[in-house]
N, CA, C and O atoms as a Tripos MOL2 file, in Angstrom:
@<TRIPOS>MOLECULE
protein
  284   283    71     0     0
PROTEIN
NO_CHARGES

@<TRIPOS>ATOM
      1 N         110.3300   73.8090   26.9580 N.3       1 UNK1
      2 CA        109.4960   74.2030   25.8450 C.3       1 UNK1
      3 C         109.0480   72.9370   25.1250 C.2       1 UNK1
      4 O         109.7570   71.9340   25.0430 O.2       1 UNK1
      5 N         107.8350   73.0470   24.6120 N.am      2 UNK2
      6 CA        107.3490   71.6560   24.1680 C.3       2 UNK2
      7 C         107.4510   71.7960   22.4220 C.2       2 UNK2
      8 O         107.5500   72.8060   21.7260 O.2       2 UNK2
      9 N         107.3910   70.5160   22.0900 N.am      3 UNK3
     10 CA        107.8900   70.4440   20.8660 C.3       3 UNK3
     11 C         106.8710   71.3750   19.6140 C.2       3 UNK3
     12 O         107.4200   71.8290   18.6100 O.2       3 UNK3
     13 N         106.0290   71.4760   19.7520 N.am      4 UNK4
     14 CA        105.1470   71.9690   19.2070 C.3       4 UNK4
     15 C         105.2160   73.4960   19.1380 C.2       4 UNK4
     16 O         104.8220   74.2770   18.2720 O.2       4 UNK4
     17 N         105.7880   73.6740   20.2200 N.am      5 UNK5
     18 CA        106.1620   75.6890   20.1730 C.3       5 UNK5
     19 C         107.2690   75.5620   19.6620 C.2       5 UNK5
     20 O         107.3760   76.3830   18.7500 O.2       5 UNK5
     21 N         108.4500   74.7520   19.8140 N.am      6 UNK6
     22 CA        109.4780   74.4270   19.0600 C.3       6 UNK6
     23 C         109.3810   74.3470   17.4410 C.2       6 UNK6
     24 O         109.8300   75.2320   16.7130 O.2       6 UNK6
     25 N         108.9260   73.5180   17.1100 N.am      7 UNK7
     26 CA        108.5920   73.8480   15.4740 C.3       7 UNK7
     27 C         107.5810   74.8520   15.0250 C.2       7 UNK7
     28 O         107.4290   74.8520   13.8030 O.2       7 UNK7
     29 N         106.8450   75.7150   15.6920 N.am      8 UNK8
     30 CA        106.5370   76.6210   15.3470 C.3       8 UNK8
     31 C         106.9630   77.7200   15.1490 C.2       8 UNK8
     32 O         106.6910   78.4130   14.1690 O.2       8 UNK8
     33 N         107.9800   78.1330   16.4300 N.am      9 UNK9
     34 CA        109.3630   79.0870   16.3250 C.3       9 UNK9
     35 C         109.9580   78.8190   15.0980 C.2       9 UNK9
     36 O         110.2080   79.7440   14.3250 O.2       9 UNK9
     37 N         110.2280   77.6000   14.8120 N.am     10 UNK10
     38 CA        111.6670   76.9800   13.8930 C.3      10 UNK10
     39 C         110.8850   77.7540   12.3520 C.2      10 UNK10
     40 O         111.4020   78.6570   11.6940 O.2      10 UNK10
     41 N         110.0190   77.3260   12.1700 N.am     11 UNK11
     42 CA        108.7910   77.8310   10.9600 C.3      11 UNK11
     43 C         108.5350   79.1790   10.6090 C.2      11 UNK11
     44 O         108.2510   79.6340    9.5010 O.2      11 UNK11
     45 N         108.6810   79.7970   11.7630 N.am     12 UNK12
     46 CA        108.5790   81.1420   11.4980 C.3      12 UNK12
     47 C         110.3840   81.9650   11.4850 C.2      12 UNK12
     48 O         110.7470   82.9460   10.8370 O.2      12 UNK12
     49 N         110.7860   81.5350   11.9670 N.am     13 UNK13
     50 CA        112.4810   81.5210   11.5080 C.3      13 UNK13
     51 C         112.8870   81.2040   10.5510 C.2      13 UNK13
     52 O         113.9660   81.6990   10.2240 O.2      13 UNK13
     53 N         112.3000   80.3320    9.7330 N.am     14 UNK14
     54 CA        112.3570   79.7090    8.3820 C.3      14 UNK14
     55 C         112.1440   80.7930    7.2740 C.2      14 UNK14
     56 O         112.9040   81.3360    6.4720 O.2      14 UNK14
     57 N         110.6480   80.9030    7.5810 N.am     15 UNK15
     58 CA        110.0800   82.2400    7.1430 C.3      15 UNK15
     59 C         110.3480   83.2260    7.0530 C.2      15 UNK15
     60 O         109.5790   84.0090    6.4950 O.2      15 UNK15
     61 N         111.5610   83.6410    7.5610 N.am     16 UNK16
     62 CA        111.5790   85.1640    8.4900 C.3      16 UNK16
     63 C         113.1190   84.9700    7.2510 C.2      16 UNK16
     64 O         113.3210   85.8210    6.3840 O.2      16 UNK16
     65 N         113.9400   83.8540    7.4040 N.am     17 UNK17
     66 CA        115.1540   83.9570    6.6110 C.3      17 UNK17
     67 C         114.5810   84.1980    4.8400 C.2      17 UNK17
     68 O         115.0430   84.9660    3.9970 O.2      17 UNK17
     69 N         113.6530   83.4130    4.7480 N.am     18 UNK18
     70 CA        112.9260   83.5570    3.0160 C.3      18 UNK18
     71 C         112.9880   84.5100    2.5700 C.2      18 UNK18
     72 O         112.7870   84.4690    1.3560 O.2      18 UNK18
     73 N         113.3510   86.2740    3.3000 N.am     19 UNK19
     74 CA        113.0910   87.0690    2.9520 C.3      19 UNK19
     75 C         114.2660   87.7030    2.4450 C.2      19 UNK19
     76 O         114.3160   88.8130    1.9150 O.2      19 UNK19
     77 N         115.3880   86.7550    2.6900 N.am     20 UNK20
     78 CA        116.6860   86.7700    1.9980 C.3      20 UNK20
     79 C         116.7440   86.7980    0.6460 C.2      20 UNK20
     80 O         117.6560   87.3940    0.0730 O.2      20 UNK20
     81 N         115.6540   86.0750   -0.0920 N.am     21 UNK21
     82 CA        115.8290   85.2120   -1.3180 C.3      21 UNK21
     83 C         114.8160   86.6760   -1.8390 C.2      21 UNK21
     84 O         114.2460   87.4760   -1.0960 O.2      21 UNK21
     85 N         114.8530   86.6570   -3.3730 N.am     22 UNK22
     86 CA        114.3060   87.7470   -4.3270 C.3      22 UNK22
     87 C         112.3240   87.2400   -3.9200 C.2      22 UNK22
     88 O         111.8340   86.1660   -3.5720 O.2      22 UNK22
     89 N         111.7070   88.5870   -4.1860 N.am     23 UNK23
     90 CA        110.4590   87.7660   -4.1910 C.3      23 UNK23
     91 C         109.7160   86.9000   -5.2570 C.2      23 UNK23
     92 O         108.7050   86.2220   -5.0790 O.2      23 UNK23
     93 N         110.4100   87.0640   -6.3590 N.am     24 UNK24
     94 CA        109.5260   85.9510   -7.4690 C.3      24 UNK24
     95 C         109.9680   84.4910   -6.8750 C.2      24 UNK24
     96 O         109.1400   83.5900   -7.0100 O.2      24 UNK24
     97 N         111.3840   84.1420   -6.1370 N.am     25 UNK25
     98 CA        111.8890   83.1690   -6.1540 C.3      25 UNK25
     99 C         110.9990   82.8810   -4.8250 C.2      25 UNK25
    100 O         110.4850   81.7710   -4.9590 O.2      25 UNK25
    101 N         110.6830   83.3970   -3.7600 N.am     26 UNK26
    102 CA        109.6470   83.2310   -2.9200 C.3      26 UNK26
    103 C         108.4720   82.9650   -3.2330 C.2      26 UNK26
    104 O         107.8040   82.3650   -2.3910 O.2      26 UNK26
    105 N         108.1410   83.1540   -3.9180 N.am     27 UNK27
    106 CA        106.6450   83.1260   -4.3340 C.3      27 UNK27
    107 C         106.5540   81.8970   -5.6550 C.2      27 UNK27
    108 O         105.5130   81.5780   -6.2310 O.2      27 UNK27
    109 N         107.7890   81.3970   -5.8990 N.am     28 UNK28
    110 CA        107.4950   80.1290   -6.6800 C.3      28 UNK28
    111 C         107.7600   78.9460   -6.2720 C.2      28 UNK28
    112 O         107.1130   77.9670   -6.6460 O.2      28 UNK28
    113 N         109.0290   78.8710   -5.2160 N.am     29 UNK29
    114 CA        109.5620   78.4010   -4.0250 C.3      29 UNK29
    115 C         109.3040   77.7560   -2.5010 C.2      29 UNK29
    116 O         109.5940   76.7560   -1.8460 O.2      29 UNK29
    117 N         108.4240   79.2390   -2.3650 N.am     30 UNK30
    118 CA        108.9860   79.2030   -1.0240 C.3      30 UNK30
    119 C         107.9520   78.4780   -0.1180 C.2      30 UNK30
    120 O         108.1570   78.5270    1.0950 O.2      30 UNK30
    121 N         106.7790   77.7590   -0.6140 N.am     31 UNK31
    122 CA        106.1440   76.9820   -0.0530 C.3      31 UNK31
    123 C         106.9610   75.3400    0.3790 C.2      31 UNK31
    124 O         107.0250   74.7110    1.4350 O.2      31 UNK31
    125 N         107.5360   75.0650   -1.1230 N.am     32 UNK32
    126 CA        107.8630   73.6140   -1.0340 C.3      32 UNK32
    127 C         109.6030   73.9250   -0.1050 C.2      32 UNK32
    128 O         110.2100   72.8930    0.1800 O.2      32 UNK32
    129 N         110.1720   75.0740    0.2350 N.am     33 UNK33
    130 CA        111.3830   74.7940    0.9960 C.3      33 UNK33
    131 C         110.8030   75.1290    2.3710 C.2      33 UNK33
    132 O         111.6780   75.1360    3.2380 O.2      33 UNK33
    133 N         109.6140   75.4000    2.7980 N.am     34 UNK34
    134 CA        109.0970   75.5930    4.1530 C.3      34 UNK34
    135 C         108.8360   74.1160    4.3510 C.2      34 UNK34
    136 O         109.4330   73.3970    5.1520 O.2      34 UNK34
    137 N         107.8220   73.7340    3.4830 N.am     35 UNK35
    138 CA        107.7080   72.1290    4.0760 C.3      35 UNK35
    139 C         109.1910   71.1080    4.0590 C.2      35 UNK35
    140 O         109.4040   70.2310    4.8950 O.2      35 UNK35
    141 N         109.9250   71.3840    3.1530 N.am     36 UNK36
    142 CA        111.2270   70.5930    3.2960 C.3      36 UNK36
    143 C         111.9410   71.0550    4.5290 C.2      36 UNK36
    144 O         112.2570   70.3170    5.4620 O.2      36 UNK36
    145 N         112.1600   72.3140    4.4540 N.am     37 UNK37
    146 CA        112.3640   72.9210    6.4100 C.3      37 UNK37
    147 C         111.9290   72.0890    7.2470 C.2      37 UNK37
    148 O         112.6730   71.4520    7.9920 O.2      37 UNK37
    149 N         110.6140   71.9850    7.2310 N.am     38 UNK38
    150 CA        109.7350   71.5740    8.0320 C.3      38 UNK38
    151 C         109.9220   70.1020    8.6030 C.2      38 UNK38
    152 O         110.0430   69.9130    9.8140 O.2      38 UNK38
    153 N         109.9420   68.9390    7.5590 N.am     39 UNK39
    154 CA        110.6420   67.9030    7.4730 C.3      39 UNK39
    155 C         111.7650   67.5980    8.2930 C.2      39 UNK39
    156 O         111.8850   66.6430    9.0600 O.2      39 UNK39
    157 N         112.6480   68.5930    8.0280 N.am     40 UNK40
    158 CA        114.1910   68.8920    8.4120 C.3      40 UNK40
    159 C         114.1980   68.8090    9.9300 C.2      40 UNK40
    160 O         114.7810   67.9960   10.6470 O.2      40 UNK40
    161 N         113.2650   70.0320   10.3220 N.am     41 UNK41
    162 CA        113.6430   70.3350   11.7050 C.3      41 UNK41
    163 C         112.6740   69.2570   12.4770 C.2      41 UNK41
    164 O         113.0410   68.8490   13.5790 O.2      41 UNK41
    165 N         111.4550   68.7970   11.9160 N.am     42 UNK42
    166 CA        111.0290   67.7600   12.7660 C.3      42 UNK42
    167 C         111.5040   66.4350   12.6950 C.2      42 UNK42
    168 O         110.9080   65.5850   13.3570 O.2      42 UNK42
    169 N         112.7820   66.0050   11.7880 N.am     43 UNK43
    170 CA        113.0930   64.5470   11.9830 C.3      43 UNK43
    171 C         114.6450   65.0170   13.1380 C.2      43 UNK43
    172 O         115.2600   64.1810   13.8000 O.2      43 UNK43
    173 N         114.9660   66.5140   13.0990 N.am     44 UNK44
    174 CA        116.3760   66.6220   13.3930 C.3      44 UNK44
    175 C         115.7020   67.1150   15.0940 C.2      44 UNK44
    176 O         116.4550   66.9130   16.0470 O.2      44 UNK44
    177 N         114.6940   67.5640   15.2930 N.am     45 UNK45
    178 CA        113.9150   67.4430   16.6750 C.3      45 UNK45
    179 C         113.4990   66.0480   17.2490 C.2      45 UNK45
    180 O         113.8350   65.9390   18.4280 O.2      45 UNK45
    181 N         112.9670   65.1360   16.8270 N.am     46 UNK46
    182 CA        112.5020   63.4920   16.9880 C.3      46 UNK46
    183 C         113.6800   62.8660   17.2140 C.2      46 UNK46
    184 O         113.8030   62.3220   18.3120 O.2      46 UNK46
    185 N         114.5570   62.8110   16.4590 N.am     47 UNK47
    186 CA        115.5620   61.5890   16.8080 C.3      47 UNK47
    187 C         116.5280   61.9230   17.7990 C.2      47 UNK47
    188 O         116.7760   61.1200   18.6980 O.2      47 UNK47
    189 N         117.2970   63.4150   17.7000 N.am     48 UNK48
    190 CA        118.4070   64.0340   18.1970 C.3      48 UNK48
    191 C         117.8630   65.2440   19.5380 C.2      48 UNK48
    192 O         118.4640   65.3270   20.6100 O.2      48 UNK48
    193 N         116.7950   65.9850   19.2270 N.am     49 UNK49
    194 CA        116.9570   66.9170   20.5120 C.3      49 UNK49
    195 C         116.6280   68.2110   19.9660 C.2      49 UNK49
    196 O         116.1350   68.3700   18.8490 O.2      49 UNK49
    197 N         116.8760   69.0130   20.6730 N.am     50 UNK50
    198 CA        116.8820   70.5590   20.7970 C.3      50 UNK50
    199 C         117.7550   71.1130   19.9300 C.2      50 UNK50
    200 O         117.6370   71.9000   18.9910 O.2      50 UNK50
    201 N         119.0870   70.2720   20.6760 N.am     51 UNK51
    202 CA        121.1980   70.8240   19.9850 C.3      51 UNK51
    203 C         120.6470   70.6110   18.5130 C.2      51 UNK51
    204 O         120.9020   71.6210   17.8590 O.2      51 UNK51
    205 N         120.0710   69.7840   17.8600 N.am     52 UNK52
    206 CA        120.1490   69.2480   16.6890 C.3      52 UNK52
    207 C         119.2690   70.2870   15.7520 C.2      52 UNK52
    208 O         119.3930   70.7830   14.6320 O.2      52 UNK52
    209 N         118.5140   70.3290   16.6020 N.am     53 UNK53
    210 CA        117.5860   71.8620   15.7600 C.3      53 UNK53
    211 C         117.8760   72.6770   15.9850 C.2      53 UNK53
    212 O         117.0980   73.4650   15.4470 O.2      53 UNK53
    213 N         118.9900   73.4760   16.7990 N.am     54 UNK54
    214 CA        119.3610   74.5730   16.7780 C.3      54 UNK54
    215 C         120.4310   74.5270   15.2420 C.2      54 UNK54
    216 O         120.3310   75.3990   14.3790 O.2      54 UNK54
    217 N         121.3230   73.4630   15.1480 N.am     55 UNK55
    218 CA        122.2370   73.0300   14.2040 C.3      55 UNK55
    219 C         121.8140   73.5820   12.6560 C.2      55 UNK55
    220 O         122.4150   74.2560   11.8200 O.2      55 UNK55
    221 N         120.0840   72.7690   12.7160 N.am     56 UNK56
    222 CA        119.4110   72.9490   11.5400 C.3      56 UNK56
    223 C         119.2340   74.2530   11.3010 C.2      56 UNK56
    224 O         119.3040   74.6250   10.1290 O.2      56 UNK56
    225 N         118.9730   75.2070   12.3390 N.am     57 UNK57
    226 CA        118.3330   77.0150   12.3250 C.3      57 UNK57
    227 C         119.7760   77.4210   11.7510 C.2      57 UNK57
    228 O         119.9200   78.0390   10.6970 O.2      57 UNK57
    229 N         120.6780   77.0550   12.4640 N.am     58 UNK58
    230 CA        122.0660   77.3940   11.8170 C.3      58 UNK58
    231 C         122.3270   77.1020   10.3950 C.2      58 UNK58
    232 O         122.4980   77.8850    9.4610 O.2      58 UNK58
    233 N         122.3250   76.3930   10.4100 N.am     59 UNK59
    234 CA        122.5170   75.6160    8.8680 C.3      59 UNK59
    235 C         121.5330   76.6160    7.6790 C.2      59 UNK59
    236 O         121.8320   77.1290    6.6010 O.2      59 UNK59
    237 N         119.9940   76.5690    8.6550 N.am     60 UNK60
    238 CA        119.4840   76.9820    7.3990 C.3      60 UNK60
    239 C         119.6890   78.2450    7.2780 C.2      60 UNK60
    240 O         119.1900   78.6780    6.2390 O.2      60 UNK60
    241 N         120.5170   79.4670    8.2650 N.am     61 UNK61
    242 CA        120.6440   80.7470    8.3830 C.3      61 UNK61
    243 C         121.9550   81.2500    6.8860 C.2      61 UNK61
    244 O         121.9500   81.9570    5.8780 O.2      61 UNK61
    245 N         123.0570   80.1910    7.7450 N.am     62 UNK62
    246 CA        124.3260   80.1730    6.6170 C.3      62 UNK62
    247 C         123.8220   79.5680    5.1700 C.2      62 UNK62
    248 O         124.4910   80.0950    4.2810 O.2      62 UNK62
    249 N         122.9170   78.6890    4.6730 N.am     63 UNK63
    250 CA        122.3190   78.4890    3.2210 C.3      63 UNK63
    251 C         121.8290   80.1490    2.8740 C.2      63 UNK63
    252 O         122.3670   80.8850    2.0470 O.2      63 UNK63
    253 N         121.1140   80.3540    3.4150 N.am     64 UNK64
    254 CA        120.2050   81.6190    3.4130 C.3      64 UNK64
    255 C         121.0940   82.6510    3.1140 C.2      64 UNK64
    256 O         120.8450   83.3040    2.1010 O.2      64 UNK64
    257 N         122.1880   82.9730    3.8510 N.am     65 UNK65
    258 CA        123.0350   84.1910    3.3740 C.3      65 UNK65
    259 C         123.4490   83.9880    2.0580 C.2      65 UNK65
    260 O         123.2190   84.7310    1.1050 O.2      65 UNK65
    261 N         124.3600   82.4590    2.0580 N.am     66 UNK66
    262 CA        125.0610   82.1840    0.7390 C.3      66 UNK66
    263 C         124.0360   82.1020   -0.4900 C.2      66 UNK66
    264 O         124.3400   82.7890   -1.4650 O.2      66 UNK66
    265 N         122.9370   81.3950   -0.5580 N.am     67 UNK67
    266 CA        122.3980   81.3950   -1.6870 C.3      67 UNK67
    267 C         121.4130   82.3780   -2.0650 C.2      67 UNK67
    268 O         121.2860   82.8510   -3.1950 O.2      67 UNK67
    269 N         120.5020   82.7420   -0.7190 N.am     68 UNK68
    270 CA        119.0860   83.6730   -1.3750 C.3      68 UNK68
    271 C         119.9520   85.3450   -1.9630 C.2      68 UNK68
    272 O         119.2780   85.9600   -2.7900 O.2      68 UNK68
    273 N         120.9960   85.8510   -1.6620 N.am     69 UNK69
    274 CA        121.3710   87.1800   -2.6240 C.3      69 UNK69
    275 C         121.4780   86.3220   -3.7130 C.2      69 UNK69
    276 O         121.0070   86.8590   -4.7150 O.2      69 UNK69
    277 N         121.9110   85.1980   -3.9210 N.am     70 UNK70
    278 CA        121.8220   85.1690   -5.8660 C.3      70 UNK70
    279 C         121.1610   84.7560   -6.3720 C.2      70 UNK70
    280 O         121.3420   84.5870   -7.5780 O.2      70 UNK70
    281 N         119.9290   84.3260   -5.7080 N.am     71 UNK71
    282 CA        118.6950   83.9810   -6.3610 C.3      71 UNK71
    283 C         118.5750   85.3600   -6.9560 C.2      71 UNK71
    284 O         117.6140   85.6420   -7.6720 O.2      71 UNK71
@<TRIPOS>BOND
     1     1     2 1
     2     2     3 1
     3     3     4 2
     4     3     5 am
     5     5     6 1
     6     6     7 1
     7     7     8 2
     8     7     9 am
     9     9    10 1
    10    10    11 1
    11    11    12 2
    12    11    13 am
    13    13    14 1
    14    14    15 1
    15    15    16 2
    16    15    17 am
    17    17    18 1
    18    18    19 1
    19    19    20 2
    20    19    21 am
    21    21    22 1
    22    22    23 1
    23    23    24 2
    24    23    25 am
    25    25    26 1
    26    26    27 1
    27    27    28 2
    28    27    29 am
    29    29    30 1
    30    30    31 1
    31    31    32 2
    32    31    33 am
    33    33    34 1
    34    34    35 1
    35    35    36 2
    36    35    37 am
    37    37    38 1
    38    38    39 1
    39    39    40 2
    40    39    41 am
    41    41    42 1
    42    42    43 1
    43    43    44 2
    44    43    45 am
    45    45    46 1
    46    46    47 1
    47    47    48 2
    48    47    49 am
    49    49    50 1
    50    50    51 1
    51    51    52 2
    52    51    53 am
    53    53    54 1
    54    54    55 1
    55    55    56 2
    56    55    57 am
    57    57    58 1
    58    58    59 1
    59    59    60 2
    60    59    61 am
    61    61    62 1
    62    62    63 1
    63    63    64 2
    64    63    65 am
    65    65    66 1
    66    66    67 1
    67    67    68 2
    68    67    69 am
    69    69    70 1
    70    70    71 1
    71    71    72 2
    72    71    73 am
    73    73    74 1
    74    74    75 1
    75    75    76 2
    76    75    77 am
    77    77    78 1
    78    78    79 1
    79    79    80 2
    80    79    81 am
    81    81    82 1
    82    82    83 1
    83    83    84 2
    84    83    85 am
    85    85    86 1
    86    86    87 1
    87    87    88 2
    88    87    89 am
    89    89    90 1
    90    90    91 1
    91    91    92 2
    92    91    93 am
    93    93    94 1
    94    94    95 1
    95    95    96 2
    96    95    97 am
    97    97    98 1
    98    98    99 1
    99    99   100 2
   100    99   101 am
   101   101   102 1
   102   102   103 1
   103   103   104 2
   104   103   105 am
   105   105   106 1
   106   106   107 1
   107   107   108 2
   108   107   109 am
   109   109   110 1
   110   110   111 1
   111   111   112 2
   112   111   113 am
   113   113   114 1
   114   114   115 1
   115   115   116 2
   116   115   117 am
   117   117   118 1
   118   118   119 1
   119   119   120 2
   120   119   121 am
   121   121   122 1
   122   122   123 1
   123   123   124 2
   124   123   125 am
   125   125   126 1
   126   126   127 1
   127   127   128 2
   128   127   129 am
   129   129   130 1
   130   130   131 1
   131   131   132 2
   132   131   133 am
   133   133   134 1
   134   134   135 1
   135   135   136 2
   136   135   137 am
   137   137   138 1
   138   138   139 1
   139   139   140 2
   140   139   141 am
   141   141   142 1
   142   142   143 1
   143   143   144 2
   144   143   145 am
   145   145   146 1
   146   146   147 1
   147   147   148 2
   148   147   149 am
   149   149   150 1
   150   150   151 1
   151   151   152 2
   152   151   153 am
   153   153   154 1
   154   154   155 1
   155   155   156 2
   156   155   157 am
   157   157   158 1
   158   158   159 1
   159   159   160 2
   160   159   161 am
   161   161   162 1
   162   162   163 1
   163   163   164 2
   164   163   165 am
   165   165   166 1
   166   166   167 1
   167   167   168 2
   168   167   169 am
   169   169   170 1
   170   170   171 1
   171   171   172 2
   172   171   173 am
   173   173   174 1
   174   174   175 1
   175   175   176 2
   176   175   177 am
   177   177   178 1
   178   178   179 1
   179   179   180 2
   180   179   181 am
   181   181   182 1
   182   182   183 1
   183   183   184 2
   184   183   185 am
   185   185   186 1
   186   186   187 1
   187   187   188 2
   188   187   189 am
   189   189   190 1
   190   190   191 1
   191   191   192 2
   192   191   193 am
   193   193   194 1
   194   194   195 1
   195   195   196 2
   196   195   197 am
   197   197   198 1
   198   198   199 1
   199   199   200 2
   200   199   201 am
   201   201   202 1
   202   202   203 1
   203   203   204 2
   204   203   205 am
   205   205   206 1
   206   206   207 1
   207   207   208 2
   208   207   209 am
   209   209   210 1
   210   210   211 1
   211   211   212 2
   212   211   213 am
   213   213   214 1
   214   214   215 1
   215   215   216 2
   216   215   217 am
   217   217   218 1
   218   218   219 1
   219   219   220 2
   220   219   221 am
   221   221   222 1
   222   222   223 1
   223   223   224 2
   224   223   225 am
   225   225   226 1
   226   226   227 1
   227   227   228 2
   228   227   229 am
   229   229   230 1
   230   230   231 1
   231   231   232 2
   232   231   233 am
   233   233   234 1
   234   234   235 1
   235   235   236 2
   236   235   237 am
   237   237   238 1
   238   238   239 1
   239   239   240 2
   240   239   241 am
   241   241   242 1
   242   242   243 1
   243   243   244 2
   244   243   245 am
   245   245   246 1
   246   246   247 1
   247   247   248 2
   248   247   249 am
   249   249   250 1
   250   250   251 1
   251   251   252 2
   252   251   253 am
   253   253   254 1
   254   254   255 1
   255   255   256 2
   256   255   257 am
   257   257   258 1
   258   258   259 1
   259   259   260 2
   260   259   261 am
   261   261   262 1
   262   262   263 1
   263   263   264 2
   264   263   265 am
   265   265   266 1
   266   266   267 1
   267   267   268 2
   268   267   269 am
   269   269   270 1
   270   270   271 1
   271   271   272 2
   272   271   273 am
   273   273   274 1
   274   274   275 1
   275   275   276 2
   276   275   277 am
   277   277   278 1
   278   278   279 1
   279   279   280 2
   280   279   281 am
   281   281   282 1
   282   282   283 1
   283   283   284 2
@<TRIPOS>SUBSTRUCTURE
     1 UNK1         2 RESIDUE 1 A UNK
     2 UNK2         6 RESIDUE 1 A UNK
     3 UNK3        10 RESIDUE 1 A UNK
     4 UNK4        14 RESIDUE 1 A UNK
     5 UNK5        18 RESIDUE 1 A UNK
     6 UNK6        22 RESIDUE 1 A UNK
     7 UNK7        26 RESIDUE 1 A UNK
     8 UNK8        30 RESIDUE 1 A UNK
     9 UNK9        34 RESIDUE 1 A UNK
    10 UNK10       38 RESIDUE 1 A UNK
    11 UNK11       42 RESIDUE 1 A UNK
    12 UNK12       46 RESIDUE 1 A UNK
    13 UNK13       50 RESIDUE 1 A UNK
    14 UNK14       54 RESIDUE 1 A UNK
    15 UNK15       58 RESIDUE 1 A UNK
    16 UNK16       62 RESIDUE 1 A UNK
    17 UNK17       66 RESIDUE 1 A UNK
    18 UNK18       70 RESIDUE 1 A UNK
    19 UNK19       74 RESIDUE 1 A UNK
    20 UNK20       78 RESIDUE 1 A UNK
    21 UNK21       82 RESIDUE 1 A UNK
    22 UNK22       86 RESIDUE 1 A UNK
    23 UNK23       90 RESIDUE 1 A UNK
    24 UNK24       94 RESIDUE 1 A UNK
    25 UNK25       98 RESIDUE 1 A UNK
    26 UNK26      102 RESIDUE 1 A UNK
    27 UNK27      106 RESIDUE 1 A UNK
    28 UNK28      110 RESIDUE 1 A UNK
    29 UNK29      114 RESIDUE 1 A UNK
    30 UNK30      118 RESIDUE 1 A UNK
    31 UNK31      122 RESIDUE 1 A UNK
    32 UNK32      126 RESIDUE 1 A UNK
    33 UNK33      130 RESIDUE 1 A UNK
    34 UNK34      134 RESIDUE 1 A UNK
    35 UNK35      138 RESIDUE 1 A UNK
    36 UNK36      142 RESIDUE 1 A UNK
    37 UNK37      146 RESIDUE 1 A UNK
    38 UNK38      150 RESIDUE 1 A UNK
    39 UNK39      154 RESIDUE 1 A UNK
    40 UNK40      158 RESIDUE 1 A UNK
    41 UNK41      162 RESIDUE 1 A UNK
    42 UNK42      166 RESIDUE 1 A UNK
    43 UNK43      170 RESIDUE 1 A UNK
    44 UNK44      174 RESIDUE 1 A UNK
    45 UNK45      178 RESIDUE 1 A UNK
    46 UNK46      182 RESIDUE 1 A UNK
    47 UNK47      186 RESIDUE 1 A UNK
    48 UNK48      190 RESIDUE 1 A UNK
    49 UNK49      194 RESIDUE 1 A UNK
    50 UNK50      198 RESIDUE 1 A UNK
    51 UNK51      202 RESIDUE 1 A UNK
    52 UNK52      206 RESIDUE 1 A UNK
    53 UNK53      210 RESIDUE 1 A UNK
    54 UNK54      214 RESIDUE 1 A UNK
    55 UNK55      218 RESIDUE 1 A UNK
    56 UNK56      222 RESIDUE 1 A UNK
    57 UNK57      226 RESIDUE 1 A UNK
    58 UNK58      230 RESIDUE 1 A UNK
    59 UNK59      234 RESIDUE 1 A UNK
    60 UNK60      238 RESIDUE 1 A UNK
    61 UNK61      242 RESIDUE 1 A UNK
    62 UNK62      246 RESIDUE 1 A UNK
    63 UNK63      250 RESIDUE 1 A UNK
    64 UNK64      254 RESIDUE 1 A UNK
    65 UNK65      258 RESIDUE 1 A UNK
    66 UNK66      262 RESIDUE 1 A UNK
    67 UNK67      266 RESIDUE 1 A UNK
    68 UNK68      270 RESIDUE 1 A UNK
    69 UNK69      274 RESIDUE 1 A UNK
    70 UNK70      278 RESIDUE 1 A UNK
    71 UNK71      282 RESIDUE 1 A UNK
């Protein structure tokens, strides 16, 4: 899979977790933690690999449970 379908998946997985979080907090939010996502998974794709962005989807799944119910 090429990197480019790779961070596009990762983006819409991103997206797809946002819906964890309340919607005002989305909608004031949730642009600038997509591009910080975004950031995330393309320096943790560039230097490290695939393993490393799966790490990040993980990571950002377990943030997502713990914090978006108390938003």
């Amino acid at each position: 899979m090429n990197r480019d379908r790779l961070m596009k998946i990762s983006e819409r997985w991103f997206r797809l977790l946002l819906h964890l979080y309340p919607a005002d907090f989305r909608d004031e939010m949730g642009d600038a933690l997509v591009e910080a996502y975004r950031d995330r998974a393309r320096d943790a794709l560039t230097r490290h690999g695939v393993f490393r962005l799966a790490g990040v989807w993980l990571t950002a799944l377990a943030d997502s449970l713990r914090s978006g119910p108390g938003e």
